[in-house]
N, CA, C and O atoms as a GROMACS GRO file, in nm:
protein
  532
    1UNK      N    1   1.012   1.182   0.892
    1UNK     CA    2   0.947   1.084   0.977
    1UNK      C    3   0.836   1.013   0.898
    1UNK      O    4   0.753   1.066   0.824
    2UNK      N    5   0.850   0.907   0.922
    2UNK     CA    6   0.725   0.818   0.865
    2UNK      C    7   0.584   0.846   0.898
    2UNK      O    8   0.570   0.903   1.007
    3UNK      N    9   0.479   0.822   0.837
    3UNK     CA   10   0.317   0.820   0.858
    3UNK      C   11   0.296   0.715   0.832
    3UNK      O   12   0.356   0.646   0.749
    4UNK      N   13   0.177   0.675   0.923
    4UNK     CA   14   0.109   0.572   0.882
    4UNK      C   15  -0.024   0.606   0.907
    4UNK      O   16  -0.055   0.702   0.978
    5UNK      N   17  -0.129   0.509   0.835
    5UNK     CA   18  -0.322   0.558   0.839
    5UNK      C   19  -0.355   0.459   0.888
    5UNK      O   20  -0.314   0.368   0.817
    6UNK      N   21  -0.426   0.408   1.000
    6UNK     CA   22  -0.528   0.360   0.986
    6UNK      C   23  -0.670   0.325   0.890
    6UNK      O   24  -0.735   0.426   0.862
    7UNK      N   25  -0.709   0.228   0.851
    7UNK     CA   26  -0.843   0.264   0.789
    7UNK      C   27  -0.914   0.200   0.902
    7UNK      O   28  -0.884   0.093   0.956
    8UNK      N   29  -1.020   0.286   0.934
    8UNK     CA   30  -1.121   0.223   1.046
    8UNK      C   31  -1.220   0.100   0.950
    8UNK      O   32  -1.243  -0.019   0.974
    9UNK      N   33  -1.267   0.196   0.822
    9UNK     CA   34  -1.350   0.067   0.748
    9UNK      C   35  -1.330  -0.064   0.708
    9UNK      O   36  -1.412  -0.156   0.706
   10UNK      N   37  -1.178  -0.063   0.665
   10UNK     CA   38  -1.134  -0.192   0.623
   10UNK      C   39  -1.026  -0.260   0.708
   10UNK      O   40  -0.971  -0.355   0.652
   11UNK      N   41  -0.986  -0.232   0.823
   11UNK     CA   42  -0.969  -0.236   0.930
   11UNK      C   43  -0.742  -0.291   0.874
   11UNK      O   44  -0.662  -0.384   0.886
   12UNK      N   45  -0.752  -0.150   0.816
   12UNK     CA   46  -0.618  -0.213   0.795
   12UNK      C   47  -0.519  -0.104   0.829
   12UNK      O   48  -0.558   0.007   0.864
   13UNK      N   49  -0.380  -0.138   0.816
   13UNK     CA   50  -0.242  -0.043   0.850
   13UNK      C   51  -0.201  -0.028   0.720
   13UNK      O   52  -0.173  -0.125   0.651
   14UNK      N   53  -0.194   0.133   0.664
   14UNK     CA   54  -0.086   0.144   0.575
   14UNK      C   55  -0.025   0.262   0.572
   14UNK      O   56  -0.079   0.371   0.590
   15UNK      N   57   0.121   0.236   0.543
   15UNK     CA   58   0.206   0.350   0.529
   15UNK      C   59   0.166   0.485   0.355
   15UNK      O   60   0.140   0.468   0.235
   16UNK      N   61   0.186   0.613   0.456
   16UNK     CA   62   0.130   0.728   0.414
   16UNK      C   63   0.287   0.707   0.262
   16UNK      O   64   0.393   0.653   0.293
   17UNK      N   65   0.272   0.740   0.170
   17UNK     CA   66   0.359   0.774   0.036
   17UNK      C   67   0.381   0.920   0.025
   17UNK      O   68   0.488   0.979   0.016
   18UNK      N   69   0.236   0.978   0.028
   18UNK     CA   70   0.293   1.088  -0.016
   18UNK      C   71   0.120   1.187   0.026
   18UNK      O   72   0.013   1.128   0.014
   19UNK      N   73   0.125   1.273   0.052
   19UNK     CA   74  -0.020   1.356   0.107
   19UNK      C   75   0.010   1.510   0.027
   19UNK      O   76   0.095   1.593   0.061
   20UNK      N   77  -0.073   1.518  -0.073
   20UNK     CA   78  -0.052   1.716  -0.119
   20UNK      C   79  -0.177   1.721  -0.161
   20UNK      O   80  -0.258   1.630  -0.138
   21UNK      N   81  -0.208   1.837  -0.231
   21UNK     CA   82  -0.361   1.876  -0.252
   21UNK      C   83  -0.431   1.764  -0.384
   21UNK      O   84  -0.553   1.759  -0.401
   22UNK      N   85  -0.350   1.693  -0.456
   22UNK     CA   86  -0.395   1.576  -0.566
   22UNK      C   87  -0.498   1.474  -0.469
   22UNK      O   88  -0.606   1.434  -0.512
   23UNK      N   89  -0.441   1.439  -0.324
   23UNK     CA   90  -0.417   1.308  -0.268
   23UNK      C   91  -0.337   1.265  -0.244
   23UNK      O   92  -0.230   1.300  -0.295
   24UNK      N   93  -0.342   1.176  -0.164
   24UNK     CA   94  -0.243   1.103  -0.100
   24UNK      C   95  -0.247   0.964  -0.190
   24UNK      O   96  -0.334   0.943  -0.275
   25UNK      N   97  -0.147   0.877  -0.159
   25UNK     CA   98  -0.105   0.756  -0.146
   25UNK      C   99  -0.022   0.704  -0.071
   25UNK      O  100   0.088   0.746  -0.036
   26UNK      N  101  -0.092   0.579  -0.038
   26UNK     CA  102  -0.066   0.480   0.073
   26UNK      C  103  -0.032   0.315   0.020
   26UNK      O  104  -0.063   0.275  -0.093
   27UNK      N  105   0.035   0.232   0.121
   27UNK     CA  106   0.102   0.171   0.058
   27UNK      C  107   0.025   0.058   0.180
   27UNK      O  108  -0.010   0.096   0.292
   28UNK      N  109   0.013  -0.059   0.137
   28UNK     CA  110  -0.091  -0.177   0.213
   28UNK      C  111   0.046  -0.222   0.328
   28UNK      O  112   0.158  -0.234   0.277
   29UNK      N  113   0.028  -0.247   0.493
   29UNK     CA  114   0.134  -0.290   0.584
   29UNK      C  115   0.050  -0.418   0.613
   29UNK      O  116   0.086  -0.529   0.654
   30UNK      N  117  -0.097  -0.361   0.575
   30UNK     CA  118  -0.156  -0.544   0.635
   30UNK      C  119  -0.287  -0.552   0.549
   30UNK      O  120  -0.337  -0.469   0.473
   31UNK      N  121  -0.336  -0.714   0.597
   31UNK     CA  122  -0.452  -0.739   0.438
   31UNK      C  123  -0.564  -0.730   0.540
   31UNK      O  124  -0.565  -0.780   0.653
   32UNK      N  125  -0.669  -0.645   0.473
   32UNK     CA  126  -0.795  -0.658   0.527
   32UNK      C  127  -0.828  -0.730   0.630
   32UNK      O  128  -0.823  -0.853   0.625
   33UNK      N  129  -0.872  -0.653   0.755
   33UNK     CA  130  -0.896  -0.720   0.909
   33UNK      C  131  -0.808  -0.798   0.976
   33UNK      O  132  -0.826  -0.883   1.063
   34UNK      N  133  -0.673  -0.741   0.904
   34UNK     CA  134  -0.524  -0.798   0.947
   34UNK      C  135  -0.443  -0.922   0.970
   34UNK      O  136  -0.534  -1.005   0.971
   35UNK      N  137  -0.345  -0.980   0.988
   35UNK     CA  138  -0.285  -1.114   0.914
   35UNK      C  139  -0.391  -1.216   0.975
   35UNK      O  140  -0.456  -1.296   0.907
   36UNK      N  141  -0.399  -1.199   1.144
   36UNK     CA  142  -0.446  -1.297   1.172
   36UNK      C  143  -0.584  -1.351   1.138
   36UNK      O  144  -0.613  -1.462   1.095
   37UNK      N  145  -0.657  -1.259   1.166
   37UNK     CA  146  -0.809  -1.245   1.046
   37UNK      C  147  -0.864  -1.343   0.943
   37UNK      O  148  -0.954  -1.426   0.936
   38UNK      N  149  -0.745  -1.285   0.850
   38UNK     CA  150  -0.706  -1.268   0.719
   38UNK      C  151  -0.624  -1.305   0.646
   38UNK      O  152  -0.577  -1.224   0.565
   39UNK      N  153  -0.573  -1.451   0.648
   39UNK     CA  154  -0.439  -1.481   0.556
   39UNK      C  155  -0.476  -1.526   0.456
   39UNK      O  156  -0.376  -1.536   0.384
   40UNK      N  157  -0.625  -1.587   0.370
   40UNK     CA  158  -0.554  -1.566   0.244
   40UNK      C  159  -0.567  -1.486   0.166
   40UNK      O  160  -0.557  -1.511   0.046
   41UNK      N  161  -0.606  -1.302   0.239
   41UNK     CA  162  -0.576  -1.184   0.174
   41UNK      C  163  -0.375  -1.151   0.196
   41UNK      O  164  -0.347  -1.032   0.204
   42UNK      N  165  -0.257  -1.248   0.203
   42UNK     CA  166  -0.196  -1.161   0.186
   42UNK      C  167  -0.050  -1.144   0.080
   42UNK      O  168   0.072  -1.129   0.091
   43UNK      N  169  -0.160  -1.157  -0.030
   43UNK     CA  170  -0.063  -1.078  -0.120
   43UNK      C  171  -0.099  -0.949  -0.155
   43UNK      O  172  -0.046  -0.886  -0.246
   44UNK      N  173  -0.220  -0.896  -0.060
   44UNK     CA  174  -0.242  -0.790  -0.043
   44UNK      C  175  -0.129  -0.665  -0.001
   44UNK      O  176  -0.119  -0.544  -0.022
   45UNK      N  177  -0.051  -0.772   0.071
   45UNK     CA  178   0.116  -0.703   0.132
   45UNK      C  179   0.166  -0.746   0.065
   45UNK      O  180   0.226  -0.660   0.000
   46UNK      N  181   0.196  -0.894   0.011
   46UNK     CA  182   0.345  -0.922  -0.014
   46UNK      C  183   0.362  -0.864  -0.166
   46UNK      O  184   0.476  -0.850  -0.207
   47UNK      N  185   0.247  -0.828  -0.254
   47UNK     CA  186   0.277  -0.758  -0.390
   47UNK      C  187   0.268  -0.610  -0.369
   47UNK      O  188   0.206  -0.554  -0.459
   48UNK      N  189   0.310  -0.536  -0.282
   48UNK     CA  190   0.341  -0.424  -0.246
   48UNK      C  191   0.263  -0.352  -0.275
   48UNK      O  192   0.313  -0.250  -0.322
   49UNK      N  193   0.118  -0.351  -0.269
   49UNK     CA  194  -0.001  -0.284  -0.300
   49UNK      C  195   0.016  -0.164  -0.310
   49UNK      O  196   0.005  -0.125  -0.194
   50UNK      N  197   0.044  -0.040  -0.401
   50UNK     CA  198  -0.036   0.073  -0.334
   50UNK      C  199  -0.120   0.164  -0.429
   50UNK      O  200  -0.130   0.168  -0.552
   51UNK      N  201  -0.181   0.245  -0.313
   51UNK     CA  202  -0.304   0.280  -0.364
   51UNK      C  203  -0.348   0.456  -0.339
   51UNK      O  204  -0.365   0.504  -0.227
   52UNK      N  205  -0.367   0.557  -0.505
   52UNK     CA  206  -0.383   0.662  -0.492
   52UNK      C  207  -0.548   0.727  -0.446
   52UNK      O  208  -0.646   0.676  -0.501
   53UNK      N  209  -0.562   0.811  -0.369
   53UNK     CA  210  -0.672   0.835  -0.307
   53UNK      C  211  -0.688   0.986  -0.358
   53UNK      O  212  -0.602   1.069  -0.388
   54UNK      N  213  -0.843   0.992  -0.356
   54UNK     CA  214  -0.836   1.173  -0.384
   54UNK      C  215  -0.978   1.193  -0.297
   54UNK      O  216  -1.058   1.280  -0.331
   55UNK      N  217  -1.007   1.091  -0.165
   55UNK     CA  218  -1.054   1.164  -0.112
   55UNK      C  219  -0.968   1.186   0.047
   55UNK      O  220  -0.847   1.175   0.062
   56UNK      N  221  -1.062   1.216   0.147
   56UNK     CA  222  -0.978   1.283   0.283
   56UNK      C  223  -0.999   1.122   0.372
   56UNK      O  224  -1.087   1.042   0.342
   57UNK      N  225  -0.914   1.104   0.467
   57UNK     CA  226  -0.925   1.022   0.532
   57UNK      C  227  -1.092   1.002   0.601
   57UNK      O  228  -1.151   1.103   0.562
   58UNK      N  229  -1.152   0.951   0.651
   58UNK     CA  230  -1.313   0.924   0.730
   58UNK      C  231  -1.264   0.982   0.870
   58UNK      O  232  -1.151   1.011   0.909
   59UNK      N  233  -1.392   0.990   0.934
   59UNK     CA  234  -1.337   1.023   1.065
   59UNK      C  235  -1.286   0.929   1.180
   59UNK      O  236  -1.222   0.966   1.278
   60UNK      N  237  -1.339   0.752   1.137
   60UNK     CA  238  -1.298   0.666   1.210
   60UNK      C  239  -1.133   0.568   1.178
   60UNK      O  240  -1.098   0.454   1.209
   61UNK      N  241  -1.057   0.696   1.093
   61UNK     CA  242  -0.880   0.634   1.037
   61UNK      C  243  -0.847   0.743   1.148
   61UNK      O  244  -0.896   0.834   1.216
   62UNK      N  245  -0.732   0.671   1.122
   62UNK     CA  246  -0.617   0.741   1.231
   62UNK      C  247  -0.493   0.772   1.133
   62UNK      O  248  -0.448   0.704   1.040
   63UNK      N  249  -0.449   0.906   1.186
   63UNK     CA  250  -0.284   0.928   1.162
   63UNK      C  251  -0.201   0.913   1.251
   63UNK      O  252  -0.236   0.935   1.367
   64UNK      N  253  -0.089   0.877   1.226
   64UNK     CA  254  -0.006   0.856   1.378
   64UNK      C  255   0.149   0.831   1.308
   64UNK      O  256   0.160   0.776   1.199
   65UNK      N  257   0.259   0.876   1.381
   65UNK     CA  258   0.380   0.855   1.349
   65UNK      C  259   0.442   0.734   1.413
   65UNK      O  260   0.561   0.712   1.392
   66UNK      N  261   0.376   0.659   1.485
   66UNK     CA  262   0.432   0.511   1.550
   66UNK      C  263   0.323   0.444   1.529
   66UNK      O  264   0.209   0.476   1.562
   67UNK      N  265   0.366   0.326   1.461
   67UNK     CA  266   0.301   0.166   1.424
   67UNK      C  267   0.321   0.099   1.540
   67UNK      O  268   0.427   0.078   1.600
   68UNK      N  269   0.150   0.049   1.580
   68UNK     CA  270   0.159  -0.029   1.686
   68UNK      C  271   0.251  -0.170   1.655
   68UNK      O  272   0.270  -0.233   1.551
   69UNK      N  273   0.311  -0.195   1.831
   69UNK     CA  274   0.373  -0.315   1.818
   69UNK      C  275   0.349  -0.430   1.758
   69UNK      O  276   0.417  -0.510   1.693
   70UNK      N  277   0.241  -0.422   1.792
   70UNK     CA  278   0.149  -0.576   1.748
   70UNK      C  279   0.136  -0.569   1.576
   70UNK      O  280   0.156  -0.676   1.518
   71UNK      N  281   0.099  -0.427   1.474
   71UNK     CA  282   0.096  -0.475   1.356
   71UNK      C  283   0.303  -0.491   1.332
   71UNK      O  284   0.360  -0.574   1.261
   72UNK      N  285   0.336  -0.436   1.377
   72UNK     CA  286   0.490  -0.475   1.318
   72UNK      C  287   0.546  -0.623   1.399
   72UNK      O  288   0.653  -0.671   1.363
   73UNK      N  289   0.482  -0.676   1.487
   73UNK     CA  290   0.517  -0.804   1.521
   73UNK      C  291   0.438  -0.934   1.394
   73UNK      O  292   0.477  -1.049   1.373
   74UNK      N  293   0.352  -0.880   1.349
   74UNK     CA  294   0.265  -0.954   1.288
   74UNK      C  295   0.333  -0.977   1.150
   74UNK      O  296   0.368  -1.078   1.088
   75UNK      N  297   0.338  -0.855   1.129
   75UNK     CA  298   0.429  -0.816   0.967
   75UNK      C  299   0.601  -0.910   0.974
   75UNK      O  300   0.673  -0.959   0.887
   76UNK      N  301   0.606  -0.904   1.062
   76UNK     CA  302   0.727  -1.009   1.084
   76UNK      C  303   0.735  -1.123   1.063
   76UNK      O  304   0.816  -1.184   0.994
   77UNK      N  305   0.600  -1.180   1.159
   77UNK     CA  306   0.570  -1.312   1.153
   77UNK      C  307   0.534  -1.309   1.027
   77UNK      O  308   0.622  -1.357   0.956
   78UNK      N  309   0.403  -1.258   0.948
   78UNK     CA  310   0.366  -1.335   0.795
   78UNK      C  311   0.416  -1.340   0.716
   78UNK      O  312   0.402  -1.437   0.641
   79UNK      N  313   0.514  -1.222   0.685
   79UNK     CA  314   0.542  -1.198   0.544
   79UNK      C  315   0.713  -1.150   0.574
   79UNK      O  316   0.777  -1.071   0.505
   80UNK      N  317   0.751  -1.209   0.672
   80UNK     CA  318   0.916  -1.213   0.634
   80UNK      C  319   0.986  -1.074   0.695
   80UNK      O  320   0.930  -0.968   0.667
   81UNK      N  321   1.090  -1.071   0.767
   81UNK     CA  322   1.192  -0.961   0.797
   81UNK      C  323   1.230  -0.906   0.638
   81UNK      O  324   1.238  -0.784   0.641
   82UNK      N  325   1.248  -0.942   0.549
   82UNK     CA  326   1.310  -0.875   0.462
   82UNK      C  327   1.156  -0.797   0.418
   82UNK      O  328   1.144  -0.684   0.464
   83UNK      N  329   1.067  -0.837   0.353
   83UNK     CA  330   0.984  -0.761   0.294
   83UNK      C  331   0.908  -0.671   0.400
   83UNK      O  332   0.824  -0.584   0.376
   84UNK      N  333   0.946  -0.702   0.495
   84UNK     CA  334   0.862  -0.587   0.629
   84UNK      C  335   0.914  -0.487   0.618
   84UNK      O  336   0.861  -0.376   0.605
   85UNK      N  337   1.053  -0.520   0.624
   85UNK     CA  338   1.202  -0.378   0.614
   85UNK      C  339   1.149  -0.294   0.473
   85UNK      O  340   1.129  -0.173   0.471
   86UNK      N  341   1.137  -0.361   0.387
   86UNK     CA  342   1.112  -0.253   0.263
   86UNK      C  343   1.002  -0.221   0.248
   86UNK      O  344   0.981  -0.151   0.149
   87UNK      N  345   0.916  -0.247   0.315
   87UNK     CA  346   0.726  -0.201   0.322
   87UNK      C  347   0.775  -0.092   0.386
   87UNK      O  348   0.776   0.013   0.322
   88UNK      N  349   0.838  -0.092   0.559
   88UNK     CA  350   0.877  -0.004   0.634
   88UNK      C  351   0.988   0.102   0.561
   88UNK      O  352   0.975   0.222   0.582
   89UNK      N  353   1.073   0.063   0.493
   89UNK     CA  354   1.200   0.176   0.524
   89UNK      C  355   1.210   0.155   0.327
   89UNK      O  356   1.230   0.276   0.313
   90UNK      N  357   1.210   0.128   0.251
   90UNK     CA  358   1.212   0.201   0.118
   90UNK      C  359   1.133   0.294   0.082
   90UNK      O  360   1.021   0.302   0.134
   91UNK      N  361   1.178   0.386  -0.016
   91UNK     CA  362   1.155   0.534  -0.098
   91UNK      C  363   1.090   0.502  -0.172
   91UNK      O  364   1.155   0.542  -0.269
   92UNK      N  365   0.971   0.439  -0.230
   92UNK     CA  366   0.897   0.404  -0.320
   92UNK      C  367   0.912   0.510  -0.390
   92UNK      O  368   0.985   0.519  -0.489
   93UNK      N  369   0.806   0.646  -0.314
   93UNK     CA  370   0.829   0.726  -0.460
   93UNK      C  371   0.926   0.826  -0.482
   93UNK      O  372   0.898   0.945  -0.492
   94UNK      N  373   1.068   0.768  -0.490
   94UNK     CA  374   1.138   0.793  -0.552
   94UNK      C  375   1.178   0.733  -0.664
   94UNK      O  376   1.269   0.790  -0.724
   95UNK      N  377   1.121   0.601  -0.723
   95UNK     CA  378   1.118   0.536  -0.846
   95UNK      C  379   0.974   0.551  -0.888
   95UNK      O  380   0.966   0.488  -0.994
   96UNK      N  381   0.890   0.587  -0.867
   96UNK     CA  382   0.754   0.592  -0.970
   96UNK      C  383   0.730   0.777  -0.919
   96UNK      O  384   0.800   0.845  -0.844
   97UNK      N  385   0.626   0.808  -0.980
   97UNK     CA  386   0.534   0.924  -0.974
   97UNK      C  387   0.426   0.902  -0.959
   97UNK      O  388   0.388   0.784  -0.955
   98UNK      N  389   0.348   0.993  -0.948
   98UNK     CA  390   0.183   1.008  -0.900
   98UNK      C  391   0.122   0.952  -1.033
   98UNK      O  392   0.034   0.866  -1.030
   99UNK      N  393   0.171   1.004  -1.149
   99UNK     CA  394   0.107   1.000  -1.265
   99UNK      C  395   0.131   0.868  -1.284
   99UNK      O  396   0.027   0.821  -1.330
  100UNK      N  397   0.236   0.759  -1.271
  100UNK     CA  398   0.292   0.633  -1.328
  100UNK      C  399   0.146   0.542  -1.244
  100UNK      O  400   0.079   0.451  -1.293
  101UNK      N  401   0.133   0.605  -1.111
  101UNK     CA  402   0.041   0.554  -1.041
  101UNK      C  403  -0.121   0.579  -1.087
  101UNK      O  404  -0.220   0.509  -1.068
  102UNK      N  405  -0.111   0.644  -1.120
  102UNK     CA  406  -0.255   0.695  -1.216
  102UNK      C  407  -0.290   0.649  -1.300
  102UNK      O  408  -0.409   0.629  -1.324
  103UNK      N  409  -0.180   0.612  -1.384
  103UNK     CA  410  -0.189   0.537  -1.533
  103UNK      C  411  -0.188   0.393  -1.489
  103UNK      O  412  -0.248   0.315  -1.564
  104UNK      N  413  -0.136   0.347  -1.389
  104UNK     CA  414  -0.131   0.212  -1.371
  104UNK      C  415  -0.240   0.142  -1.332
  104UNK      O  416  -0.268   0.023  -1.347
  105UNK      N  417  -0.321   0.268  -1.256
  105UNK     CA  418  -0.472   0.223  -1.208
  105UNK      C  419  -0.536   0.118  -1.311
  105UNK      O  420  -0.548  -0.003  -1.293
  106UNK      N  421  -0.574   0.197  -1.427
  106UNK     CA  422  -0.654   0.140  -1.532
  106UNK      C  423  -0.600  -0.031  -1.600
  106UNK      O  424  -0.661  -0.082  -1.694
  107UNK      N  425  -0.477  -0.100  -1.529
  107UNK     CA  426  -0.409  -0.217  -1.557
  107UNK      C  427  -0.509  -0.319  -1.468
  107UNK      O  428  -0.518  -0.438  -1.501
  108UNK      N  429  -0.587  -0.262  -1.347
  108UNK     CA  430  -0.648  -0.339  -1.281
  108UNK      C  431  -0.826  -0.316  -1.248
  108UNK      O  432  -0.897  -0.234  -1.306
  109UNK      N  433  -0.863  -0.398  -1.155
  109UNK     CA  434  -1.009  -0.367  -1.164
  109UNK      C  435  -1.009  -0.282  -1.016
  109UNK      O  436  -1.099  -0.285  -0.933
  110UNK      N  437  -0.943  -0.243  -1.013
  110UNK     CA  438  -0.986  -0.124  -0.902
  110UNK      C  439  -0.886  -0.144  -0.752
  110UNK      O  440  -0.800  -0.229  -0.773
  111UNK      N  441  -0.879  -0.097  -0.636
  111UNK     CA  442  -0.857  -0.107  -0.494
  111UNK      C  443  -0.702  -0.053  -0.510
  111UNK      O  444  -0.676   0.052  -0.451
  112UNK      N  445  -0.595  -0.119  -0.588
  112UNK     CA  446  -0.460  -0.039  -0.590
  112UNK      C  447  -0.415  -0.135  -0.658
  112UNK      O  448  -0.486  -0.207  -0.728
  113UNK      N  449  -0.280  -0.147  -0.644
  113UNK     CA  450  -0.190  -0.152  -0.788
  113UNK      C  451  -0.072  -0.206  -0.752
  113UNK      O  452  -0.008  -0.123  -0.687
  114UNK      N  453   0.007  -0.343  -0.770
  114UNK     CA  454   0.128  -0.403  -0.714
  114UNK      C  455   0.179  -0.300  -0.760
  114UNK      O  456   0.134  -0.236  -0.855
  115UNK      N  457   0.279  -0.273  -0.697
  115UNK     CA  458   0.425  -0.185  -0.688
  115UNK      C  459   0.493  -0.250  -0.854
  115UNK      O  460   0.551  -0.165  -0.921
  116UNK      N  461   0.487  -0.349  -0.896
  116UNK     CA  462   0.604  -0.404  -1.023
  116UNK      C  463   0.480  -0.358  -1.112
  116UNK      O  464   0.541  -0.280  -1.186
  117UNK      N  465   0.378  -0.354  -1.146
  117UNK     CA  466   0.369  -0.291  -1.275
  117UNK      C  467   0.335  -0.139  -1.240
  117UNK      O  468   0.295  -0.066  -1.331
  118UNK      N  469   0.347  -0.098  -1.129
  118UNK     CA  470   0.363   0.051  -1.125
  118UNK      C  471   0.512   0.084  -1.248
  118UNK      O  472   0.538   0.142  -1.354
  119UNK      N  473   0.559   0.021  -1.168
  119UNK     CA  474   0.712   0.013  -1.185
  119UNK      C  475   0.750   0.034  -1.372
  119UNK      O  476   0.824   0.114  -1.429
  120UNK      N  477   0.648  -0.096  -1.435
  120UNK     CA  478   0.651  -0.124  -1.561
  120UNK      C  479   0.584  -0.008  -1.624
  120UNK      O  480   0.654   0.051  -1.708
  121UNK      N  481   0.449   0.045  -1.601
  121UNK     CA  482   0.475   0.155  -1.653
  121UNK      C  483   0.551   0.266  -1.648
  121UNK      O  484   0.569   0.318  -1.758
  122UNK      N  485   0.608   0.325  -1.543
  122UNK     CA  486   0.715   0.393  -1.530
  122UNK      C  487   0.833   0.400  -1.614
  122UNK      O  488   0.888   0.503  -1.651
  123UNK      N  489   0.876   0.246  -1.648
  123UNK     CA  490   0.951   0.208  -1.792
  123UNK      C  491   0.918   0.183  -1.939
  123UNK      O  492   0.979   0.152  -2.042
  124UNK      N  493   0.768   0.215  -1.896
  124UNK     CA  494   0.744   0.260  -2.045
  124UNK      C  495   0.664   0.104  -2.105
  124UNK      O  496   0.596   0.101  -2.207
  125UNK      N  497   0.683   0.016  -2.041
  125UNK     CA  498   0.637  -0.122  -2.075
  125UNK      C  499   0.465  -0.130  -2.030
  125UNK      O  500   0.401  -0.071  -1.944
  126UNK      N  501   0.419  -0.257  -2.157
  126UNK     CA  502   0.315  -0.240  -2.118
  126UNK      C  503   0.260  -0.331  -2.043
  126UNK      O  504   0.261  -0.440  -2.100
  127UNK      N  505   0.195  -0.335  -1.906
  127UNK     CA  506   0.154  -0.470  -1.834
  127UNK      C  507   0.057  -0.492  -1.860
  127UNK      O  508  -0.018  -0.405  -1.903
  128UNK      N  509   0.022  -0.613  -1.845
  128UNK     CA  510  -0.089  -0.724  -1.895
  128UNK      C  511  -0.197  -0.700  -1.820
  128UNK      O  512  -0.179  -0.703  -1.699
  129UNK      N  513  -0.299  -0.678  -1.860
  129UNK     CA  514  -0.451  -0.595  -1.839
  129UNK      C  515  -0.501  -0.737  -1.739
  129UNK      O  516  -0.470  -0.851  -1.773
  130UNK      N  517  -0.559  -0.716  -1.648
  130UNK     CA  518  -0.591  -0.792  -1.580
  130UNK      C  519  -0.606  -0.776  -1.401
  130UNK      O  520  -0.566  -0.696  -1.317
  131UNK      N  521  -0.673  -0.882  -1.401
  131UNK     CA  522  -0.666  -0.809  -1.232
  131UNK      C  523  -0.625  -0.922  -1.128
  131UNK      O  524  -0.665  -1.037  -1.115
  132UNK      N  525  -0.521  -0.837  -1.050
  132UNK     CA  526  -0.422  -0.946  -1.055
  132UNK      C  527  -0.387  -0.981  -0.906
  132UNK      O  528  -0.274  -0.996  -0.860
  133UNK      N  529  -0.581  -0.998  -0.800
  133UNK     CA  530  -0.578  -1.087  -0.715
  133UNK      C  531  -0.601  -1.265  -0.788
  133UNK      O  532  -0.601  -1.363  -0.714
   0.00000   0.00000   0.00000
């Protein structure tokens, strides 16, 4: 079954990756204070953000196994049925690791990490240092 977090601070939806004693990682479903808010944070979604954590959720996030209607109506509307489906329903980490995600950190100036140069390091390639809002 799927997870998803709330962040109460940055007032956003993202799907849970993976939770063990390292940390978790989470994957961005919406951009900071959410589409409507917020549109020209969103390639915050559409470059498949995600992001490794090593501390515990705050006390004002939520866990929950159902995404409210309204962020998956939204995710529809901004950023397309196809890329909603694979935010929602692809295996991310089943093509990268924790570590590919670790190493990829240091490619940017901080917050998380498009999914394609996760990806590139994973293949061993090197991506272009930069930060790449």
């Amino acid at each position: 079954m799927l997870t998803y977090k709330y962040c109460g601070y940055w007032r956003t939806w993202n799907r849970l990756l993976y939770s063990g004693k390292e940390g978790f990682v989470e994957l961005n479903l919406t951009p900071i204070n959410g589409f409507a808010n917020n549109p020209s944070r969103l390639d915050d979604v559409r470059l498949e953000v995600i992001r490794f954590h090593f501390t515990s959720p705050e006390s004002n996030d939520k866990i929950t196994q159902v995404l409210p209607d309204k962020i998956l109506l939204d995710m529809f509307q901004y950023i397309g049925t196809e890329l909603s489906l694979k935010l929602l329903e692809f295996d991310y980490m089943s093509t990268i690791t924790l570590a590919d995600i670790k190493t990829a950190q240091q490619y940017t100036n901080g917050g998380g990490v498009p999914y394609k140069i996760i990806c590139q390091v994973h293949n061993g390639e090197e991506p272009e240092r930069h930060h790449w809002k």
